[in-house]
N, C-alpha and C positions, 0 to 999 in steps of 0.2 A: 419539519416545521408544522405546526397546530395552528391555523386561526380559527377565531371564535367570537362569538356577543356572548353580548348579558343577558340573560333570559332569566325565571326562576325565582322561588322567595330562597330561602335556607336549604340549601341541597337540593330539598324537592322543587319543590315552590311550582419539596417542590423541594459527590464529595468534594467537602473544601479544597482546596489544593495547595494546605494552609505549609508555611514554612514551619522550622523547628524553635523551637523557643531558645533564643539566642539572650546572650547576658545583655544588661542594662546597658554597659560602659565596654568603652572599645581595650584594645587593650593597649597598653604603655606608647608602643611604637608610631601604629596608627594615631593614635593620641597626639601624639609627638607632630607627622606628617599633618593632620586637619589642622592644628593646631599652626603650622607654617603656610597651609593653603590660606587660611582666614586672616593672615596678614597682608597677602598678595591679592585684590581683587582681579575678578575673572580669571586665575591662574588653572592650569587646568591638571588634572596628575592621571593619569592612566594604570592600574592594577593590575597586577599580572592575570587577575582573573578575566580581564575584560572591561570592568567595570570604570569609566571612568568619573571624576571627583571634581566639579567644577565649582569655585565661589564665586558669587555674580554678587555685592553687596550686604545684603542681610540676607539672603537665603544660597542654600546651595544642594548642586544637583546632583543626582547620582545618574549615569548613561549607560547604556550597553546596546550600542544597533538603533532600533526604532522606539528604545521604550527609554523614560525618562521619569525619575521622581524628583519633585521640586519642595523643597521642606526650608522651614527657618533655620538661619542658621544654627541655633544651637539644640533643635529638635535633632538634628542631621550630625552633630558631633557626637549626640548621646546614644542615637540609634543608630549608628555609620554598619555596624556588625548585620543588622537586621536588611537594612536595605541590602548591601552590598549583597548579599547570600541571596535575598529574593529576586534582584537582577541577573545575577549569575545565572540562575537556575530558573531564568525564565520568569515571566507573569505572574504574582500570585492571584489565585483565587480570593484570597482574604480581603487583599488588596483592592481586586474590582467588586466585591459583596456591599450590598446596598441597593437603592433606588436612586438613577440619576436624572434629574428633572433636565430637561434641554433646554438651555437658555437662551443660546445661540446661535444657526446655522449660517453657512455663506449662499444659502438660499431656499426658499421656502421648500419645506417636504414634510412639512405635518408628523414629525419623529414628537414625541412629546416626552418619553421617559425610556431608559432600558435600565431593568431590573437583574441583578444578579442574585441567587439566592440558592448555596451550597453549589450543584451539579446543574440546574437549572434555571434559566433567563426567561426573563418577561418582557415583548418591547412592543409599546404602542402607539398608532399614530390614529392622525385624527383622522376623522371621515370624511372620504372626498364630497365633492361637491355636491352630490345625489343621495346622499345619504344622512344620517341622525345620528349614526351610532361610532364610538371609539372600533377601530382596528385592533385585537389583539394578536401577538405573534409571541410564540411558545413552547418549548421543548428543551433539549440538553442541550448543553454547551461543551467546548473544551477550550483548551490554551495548548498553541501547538507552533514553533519557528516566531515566539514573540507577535504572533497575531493569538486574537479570541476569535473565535471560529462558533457563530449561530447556524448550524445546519440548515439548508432549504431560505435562510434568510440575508446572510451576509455576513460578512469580515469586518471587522474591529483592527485599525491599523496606526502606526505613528501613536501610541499612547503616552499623553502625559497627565502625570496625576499628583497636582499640590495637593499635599498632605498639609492641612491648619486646622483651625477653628470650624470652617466650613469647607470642607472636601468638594476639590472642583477635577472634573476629569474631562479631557480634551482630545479628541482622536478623527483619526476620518474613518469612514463608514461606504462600504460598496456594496450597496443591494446586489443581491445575485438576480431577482425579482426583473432587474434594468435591461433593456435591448442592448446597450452596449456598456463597456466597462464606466463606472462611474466614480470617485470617488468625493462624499461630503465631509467638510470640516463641519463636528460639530461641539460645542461647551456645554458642560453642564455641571449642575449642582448636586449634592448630594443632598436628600432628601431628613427631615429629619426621622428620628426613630422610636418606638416607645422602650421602654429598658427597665425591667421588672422580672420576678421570679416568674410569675405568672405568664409573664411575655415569653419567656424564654421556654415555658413547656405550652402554650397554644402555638408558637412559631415553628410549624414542619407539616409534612406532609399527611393527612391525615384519609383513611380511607372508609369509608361508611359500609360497618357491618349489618346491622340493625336497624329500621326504622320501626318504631311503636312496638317492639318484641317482636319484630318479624325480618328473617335474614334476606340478606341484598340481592347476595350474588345470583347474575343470570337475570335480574330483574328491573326494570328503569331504575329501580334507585340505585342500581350499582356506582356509586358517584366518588370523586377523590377531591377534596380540596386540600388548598394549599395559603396558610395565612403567613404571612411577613411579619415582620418590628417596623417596616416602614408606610404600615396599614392595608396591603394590599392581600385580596380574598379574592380568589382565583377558583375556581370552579371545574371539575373536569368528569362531561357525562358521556355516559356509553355510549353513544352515537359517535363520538371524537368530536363533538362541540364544544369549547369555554366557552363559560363565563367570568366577567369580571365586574367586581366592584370590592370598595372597601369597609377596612371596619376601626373601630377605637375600642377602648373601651368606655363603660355606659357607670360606672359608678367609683367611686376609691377604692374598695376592695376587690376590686375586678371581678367580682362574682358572676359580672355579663357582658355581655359585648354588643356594640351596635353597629347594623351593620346597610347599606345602599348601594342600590344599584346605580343611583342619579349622581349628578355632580356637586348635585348639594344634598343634604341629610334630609331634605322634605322624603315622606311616605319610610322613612328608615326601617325595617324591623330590629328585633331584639333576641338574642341569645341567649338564657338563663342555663349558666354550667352547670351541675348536677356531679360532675366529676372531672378532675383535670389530672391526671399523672402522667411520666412519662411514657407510661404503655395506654394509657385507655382517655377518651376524652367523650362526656356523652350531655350534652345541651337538650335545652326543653325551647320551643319557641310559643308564638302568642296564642298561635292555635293549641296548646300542648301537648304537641307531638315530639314523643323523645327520641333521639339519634344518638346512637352509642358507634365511636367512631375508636378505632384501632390504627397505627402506624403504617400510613403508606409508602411506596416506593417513589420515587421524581416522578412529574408529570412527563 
């Protein structure tokens, strides 16, 4: 586990565990069986793989152990193939990918978001009573016996996750952090995301070769950052401190990006890309100092 602040202007101043792509439409039989669940409410049907098939009105569930997905009903007839496979075989990564805003715990603990993002998690809470500043907590993740597993931070357990319109995900949570075992019911939302060509090659881990034509490594600026689609800019400097704050982008063309440390866009600075590809990404900022940044490894 990494904690960290925000400190910093721009630098100076993050694998899937995706399923296999399964067809649209289930096939005849199964067909056949959803199709006799959906006349029976609440009936329940059990799959030889584990999986069981419950319809509770207009939505229905797929189960296996502690994990649980809840889908409208006929979101869940169409995709019965995909769920079933990603239960079987345990938690997807896909599945938990995103930023999940907490909406509601069954008691105060200052959790405010946990981020998934490829191999690695972001999870932040607020600041205790003596302090100013967001708690960050930071490092790899895995999915192991249907729990998610935050090294050095805590367990992810009981997961349910409606799949709609707006992705809500519900699990308990047991700090390892806690003097004795604890475990929190917590709700949350999935956050929204930006969704662009241009999103999709600033969003990865990026590691800072260059600053103003002069190399990093071995040097304070040896620095890694890590941008999201759900606007989050993550920071990672040779000392083993983050930072965090976030960014958008600053025009239509995405040509730049804005970005803050605060929790509102007051004092923001500004990104001016210079280059974006999937191998090199190199930004100008207000002072014009240029950073030519190459493909990093998870924070």
């Amino acid at each position: 586990m990494k904690i960290g602040i925000r400190r910093g202007l721009l630098v100076s101043a993050l694998s899937v565990l995706a399923f296999p792509l399964f067809a649209s439409a289930v096939q005849e039989k199964e067909l056949d069986d959803l199709l006799a669940l959906k006349r029976v409410s609440s009936q329940e049907k059990a799959g030889a793989n584990g999986v069981s098939q419950t319809v509770d009105g207009q939505f229905i569930e797929f189960s296996k152990g502690d994990l649980t997905i809840r889908v409208p009903l006929d979101a869940g007839l169409e995709n019965a193939d995909r769920f079933i496979a990603m239960l079987a075989g345990g938690f997807s990564g896909e599945a938990l990918a995103g930023k999940w805003l907490v909406s509601d715990a069954e008691e105060s603990t200052g959790y405010l978001s946990f981020e998934f993002d490829r191999d690695t998690f972001i999870a932040v809470q607020a600041p205790p009573p003596d302090g100013d500043r967001n708690i960050v907590y930071t490092g790899l993740y895995k999915i192991a016996q249907n729990e998610v597993i935050l090294p050095d931070f805590g367990v992810l357990r009981n997961i349910t996750l409606t799949d709609g319109t707006q992705g809500e995900l519900e699990f308990y949570f047991s700090p390892i952090a806690s003097e004795e075992y604890t475990e929190i019911r917590l709700k949350s939302q999935k956050a929204e995301t930006f969704d662009s060509n241009r999103t999709l090659l600033l969003c990865k881990t990026w590691k800072l070769a260059k600053r103003d034509g002069q190399e990093t490594q071995n040097t304070q600026y040896e620095e890694t950052i890590l941008f999201t689609n759900a606007g989050t800019y993550l920071v990672s400097y040779p000392d083993g401190e983050f930072g965090l704050a976030k960014w958008r982008w600053n025009n239509a063309d995405e040509s730049a990006f804005e970005y803050s440390w605060n929790e509102d866009w007051n004092e923001s600075g500004i990104g001016l890309i210079q280059q974006l590809t999937q191998t090199s990404f190199t930004v100008k900022d207000k002072a014009d100092v240029i950073y030519e940044f190459i493909p990093g490894d998870g924070m």
